[in-house]
mmCIF file of the N, C-alpha and C atoms, coordinates in Angstrom:
data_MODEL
# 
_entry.id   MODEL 
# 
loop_
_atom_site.group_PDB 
_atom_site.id 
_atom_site.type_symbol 
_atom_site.label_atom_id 
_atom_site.label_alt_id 
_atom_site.label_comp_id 
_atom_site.label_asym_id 
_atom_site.label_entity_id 
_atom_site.label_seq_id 
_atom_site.pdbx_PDB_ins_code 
_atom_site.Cartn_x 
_atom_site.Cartn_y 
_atom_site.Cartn_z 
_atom_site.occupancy 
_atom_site.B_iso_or_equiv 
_atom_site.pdbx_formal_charge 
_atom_site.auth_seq_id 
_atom_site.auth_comp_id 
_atom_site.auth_asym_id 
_atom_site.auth_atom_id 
_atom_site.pdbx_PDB_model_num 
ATOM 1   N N  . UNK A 1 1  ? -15.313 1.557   -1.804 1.00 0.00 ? 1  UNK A N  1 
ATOM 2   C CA . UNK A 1 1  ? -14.272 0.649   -1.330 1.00 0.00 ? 1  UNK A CA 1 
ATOM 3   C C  . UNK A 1 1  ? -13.428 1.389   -0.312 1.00 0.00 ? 1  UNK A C  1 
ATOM 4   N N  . UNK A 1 2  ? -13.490 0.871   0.698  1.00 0.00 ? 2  UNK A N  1 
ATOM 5   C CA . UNK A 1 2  ? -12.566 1.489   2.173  1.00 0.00 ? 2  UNK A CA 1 
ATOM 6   C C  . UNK A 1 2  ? -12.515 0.411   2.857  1.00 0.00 ? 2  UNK A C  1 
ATOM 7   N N  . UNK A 1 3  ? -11.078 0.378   2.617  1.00 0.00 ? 3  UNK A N  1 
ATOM 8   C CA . UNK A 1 3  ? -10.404 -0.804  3.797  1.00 0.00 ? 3  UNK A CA 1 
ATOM 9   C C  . UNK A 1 3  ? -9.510  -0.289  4.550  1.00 0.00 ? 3  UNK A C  1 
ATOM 10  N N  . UNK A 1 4  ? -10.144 -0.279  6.164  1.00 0.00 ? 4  UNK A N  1 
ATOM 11  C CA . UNK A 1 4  ? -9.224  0.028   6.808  1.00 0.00 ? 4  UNK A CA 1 
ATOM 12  C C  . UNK A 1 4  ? -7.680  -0.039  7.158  1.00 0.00 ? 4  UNK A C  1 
ATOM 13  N N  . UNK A 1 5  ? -7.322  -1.302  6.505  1.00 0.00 ? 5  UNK A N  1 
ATOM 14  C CA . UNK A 1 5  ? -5.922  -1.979  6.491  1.00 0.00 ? 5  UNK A CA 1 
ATOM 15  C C  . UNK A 1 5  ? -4.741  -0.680  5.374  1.00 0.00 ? 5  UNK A C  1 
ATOM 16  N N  . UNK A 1 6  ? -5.905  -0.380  4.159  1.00 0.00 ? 6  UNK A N  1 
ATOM 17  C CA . UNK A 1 6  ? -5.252  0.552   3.644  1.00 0.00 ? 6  UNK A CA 1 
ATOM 18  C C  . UNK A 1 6  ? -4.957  1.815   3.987  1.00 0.00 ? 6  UNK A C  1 
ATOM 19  N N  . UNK A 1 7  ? -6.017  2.594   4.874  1.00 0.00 ? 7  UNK A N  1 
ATOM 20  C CA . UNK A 1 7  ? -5.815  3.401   5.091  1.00 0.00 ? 7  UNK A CA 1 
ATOM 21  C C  . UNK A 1 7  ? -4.940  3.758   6.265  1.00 0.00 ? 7  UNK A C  1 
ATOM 22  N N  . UNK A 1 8  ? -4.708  2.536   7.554  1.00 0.00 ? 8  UNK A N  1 
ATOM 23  C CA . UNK A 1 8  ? -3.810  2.465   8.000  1.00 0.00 ? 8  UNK A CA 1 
ATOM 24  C C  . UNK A 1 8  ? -2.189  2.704   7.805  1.00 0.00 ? 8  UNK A C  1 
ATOM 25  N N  . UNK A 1 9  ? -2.085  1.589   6.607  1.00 0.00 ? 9  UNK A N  1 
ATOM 26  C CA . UNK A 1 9  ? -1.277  2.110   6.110  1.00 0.00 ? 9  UNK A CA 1 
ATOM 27  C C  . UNK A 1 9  ? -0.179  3.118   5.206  1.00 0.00 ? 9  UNK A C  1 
ATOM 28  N N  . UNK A 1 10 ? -1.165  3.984   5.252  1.00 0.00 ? 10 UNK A N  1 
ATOM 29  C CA . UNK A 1 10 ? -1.143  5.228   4.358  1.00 0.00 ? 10 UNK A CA 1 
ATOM 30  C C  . UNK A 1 10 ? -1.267  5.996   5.152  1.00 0.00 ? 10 UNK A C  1 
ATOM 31  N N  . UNK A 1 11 ? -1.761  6.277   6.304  1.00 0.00 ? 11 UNK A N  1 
ATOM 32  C CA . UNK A 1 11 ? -1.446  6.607   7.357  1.00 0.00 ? 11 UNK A CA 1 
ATOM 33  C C  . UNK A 1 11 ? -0.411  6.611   8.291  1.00 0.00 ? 11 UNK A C  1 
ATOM 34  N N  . UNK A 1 12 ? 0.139   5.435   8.342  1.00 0.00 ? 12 UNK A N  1 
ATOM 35  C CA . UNK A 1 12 ? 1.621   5.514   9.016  1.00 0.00 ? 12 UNK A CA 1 
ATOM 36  C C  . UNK A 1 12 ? 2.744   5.353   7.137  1.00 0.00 ? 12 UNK A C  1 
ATOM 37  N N  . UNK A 1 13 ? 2.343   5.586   6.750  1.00 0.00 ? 13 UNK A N  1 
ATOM 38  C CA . UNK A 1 13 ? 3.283   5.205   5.516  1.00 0.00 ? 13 UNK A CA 1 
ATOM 39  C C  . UNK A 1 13 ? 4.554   6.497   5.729  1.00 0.00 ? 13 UNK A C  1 
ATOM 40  N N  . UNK A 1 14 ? 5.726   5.734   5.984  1.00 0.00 ? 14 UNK A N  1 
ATOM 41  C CA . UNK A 1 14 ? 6.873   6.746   5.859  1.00 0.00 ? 14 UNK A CA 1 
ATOM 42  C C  . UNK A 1 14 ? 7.776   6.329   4.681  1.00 0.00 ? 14 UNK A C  1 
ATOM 43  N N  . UNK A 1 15 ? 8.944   7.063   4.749  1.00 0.00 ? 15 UNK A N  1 
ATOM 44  C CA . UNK A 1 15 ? 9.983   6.898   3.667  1.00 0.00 ? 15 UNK A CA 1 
ATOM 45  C C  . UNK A 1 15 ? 11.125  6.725   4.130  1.00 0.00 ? 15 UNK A C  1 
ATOM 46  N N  . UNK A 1 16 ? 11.988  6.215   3.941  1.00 0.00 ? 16 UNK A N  1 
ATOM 47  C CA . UNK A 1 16 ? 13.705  6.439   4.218  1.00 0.00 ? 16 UNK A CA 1 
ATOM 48  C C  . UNK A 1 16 ? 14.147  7.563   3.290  1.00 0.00 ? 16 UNK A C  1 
ATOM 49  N N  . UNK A 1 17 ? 14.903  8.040   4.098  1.00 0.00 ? 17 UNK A N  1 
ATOM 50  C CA . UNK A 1 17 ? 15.926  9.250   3.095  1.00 0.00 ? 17 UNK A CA 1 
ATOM 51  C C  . UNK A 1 17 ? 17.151  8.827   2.848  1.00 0.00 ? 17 UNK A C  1 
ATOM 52  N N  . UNK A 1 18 ? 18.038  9.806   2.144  1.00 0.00 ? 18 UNK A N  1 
ATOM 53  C CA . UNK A 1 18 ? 18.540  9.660   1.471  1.00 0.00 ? 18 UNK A CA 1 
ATOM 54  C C  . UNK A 1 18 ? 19.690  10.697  2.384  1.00 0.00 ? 18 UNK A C  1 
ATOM 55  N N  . UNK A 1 19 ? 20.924  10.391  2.003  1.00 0.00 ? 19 UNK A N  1 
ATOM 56  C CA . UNK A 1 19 ? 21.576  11.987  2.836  1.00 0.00 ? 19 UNK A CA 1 
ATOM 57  C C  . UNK A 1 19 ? 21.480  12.798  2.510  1.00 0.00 ? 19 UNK A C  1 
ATOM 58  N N  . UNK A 1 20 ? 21.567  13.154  1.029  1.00 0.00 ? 20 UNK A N  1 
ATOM 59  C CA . UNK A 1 20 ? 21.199  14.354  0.361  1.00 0.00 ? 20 UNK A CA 1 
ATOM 60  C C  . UNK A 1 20 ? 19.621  15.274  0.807  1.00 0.00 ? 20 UNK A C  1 
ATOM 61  N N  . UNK A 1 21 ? 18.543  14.114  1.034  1.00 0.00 ? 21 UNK A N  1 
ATOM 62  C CA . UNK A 1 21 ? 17.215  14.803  1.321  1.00 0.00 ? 21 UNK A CA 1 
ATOM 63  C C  . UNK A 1 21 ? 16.486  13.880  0.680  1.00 0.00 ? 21 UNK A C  1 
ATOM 64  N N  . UNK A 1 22 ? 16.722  13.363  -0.310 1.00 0.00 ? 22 UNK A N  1 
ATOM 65  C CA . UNK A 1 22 ? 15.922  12.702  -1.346 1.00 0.00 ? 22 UNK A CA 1 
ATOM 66  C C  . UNK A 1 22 ? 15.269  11.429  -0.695 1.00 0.00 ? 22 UNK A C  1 
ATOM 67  N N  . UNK A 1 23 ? 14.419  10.487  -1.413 1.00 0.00 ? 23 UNK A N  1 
ATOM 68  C CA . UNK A 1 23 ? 13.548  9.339   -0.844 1.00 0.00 ? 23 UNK A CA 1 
ATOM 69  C C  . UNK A 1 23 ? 14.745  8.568   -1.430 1.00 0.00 ? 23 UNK A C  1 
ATOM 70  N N  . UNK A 1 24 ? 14.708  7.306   -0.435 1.00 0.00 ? 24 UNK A N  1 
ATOM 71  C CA . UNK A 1 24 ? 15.340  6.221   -1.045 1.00 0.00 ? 24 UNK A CA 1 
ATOM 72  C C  . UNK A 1 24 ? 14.264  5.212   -1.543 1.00 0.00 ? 24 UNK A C  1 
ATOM 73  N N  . UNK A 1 25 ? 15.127  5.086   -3.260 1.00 0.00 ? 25 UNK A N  1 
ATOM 74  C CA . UNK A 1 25 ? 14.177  4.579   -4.362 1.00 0.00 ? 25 UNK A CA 1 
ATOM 75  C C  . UNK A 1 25 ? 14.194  3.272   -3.941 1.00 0.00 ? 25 UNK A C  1 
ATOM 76  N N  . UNK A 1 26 ? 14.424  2.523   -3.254 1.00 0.00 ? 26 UNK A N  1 
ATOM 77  C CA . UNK A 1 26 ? 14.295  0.917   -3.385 1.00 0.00 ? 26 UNK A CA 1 
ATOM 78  C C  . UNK A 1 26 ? 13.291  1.037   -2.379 1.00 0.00 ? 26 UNK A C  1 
ATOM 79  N N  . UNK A 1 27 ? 13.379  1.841   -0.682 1.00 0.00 ? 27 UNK A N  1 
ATOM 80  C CA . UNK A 1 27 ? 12.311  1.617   -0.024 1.00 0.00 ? 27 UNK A CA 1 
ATOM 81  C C  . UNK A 1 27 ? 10.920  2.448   -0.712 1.00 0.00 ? 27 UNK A C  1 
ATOM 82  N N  . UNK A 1 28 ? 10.860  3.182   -1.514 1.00 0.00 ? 28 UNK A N  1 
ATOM 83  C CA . UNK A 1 28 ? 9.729   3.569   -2.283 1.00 0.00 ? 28 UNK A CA 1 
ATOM 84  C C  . UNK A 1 28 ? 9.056   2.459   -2.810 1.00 0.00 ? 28 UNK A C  1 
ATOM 85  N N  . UNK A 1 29 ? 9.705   1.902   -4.227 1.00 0.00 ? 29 UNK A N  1 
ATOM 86  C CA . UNK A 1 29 ? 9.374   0.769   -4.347 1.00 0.00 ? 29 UNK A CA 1 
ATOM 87  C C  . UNK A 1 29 ? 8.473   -0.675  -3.926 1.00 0.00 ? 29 UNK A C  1 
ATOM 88  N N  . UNK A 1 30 ? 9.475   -0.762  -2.827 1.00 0.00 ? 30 UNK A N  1 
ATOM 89  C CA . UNK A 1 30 ? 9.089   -1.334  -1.761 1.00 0.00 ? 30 UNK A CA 1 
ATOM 90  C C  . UNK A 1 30 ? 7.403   -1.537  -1.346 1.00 0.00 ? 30 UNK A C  1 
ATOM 91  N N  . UNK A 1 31 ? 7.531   0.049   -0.776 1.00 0.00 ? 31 UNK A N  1 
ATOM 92  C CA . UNK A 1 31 ? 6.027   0.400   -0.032 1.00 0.00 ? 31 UNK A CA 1 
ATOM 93  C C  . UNK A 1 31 ? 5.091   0.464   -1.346 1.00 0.00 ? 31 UNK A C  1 
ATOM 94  N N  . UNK A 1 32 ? 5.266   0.742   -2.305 1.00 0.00 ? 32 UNK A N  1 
ATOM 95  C CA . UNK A 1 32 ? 4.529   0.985   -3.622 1.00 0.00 ? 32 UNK A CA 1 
ATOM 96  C C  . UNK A 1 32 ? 4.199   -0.590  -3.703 1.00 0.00 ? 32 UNK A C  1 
ATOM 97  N N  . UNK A 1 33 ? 5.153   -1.718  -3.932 1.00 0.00 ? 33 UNK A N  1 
ATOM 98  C CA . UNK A 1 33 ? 4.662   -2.862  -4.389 1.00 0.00 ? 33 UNK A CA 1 
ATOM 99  C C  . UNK A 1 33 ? 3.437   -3.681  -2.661 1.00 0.00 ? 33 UNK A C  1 
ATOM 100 N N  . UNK A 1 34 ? 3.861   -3.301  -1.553 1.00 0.00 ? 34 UNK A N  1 
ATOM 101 C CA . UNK A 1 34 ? 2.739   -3.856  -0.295 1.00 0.00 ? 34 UNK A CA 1 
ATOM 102 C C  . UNK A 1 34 ? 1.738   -2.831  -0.685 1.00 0.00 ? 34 UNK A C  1 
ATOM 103 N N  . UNK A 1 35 ? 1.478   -1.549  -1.292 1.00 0.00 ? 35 UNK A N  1 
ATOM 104 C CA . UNK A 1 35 ? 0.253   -0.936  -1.586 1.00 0.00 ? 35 UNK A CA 1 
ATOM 105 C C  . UNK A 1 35 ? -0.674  -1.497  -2.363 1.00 0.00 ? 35 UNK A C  1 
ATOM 106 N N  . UNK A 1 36 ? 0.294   -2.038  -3.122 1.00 0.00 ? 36 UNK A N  1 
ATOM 107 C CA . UNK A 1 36 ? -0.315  -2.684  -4.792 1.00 0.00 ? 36 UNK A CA 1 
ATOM 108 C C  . UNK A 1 36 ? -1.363  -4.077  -3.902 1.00 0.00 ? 36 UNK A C  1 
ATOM 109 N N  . UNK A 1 37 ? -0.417  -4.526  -3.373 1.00 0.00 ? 37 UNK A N  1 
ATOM 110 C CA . UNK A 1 37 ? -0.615  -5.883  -2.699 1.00 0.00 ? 37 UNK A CA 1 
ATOM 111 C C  . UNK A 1 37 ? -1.986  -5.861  -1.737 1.00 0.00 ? 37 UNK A C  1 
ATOM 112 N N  . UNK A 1 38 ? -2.327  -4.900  -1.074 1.00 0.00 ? 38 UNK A N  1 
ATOM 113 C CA . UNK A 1 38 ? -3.416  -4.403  -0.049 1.00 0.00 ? 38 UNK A CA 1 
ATOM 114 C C  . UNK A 1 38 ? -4.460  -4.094  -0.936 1.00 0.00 ? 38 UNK A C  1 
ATOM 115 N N  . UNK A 1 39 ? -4.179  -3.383  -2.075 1.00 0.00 ? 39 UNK A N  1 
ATOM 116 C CA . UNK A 1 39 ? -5.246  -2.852  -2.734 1.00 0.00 ? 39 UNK A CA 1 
ATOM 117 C C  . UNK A 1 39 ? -5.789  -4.535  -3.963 1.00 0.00 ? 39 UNK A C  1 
ATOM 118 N N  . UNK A 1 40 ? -5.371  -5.173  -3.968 1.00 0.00 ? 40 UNK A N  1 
ATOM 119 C CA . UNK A 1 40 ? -5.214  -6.198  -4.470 1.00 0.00 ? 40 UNK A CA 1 
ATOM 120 C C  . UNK A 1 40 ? -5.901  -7.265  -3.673 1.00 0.00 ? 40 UNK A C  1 
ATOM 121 N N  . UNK A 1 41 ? -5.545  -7.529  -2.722 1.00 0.00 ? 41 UNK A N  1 
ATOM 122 C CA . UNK A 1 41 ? -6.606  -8.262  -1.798 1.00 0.00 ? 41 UNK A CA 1 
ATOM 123 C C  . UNK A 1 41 ? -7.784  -7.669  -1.473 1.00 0.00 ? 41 UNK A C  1 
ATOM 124 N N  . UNK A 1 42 ? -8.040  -6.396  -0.970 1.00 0.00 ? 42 UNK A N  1 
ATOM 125 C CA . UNK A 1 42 ? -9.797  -5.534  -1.546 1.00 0.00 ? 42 UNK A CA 1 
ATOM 126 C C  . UNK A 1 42 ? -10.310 -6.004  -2.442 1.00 0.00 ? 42 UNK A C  1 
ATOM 127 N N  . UNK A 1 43 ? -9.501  -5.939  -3.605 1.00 0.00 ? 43 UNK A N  1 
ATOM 128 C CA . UNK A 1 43 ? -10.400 -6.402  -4.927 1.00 0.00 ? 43 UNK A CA 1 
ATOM 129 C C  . UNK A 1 43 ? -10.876 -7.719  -5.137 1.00 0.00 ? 43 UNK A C  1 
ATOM 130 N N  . UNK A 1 44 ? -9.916  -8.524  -4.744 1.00 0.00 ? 44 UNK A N  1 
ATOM 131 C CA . UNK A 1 44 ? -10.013 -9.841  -3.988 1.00 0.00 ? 44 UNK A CA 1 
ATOM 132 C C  . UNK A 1 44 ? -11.728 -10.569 -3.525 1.00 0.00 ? 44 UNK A C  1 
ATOM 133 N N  . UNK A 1 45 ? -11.768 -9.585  -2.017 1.00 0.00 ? 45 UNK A N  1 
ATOM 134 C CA . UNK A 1 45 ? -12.683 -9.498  -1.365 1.00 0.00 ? 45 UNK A CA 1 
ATOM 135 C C  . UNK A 1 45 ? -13.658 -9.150  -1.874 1.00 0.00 ? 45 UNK A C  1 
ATOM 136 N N  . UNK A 1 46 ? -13.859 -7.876  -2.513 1.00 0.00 ? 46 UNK A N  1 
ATOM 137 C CA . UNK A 1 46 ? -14.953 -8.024  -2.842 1.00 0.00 ? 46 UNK A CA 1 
ATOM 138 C C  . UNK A 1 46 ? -15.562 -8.645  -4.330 1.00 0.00 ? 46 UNK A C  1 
ATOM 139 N N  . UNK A 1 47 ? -14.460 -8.828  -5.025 1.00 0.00 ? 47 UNK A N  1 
ATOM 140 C CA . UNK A 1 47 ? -15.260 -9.476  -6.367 1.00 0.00 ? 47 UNK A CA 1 
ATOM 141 C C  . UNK A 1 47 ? -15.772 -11.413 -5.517 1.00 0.00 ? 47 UNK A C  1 
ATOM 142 N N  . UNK A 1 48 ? -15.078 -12.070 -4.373 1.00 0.00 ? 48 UNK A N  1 
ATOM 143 C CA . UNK A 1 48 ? -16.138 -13.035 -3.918 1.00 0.00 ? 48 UNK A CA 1 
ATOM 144 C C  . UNK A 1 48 ? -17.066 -12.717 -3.350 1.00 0.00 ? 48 UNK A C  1 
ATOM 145 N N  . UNK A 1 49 ? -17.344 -11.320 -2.826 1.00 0.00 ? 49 UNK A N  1 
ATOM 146 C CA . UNK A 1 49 ? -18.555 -11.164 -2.374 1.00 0.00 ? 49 UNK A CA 1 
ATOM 147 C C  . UNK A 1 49 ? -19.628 -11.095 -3.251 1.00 0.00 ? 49 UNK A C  1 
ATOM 148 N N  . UNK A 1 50 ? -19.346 -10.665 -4.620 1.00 0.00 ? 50 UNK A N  1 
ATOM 149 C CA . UNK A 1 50 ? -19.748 -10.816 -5.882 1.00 0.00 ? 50 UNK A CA 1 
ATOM 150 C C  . UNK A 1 50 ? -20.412 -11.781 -6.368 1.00 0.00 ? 50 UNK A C  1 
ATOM 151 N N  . UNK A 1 51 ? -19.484 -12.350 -6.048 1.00 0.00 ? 51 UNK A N  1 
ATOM 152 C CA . UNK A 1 51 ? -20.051 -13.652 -6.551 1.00 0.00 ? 51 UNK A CA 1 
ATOM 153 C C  . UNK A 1 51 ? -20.705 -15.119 -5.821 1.00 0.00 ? 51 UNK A C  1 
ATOM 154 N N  . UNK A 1 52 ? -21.177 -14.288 -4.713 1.00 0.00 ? 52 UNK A N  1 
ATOM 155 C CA . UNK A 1 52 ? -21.774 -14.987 -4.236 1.00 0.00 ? 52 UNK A CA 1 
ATOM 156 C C  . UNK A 1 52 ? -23.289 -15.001 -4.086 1.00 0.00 ? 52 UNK A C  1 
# 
């Protein structure tokens, strides 16, 4: 399984900081739940290819 869309985005995947240095936890989140979401439509895709 390699979808380019993911690896794109994991590729440009950045973070917001924090002033201290740290990640800011809501944009973590964030990018964590459109990861979920990308990797989710793959699976998508190919279980109809499946089943066809």
């Amino acid at each position: 399984m390699k979808s380019k869309k993911i690896e794109d985005y994991l590729n440009n995947l950045r973070f917001k900081k924090t002033l201290f240095g740290g990640l800011n936890e809501e944009d973590v989140w964030k990018k964590i739940k459109k990861l979920d979401e990308l990797y989710q439509k793959e699976i998508d895709c190919i279980q109809n290819e499946q089943e066809k």
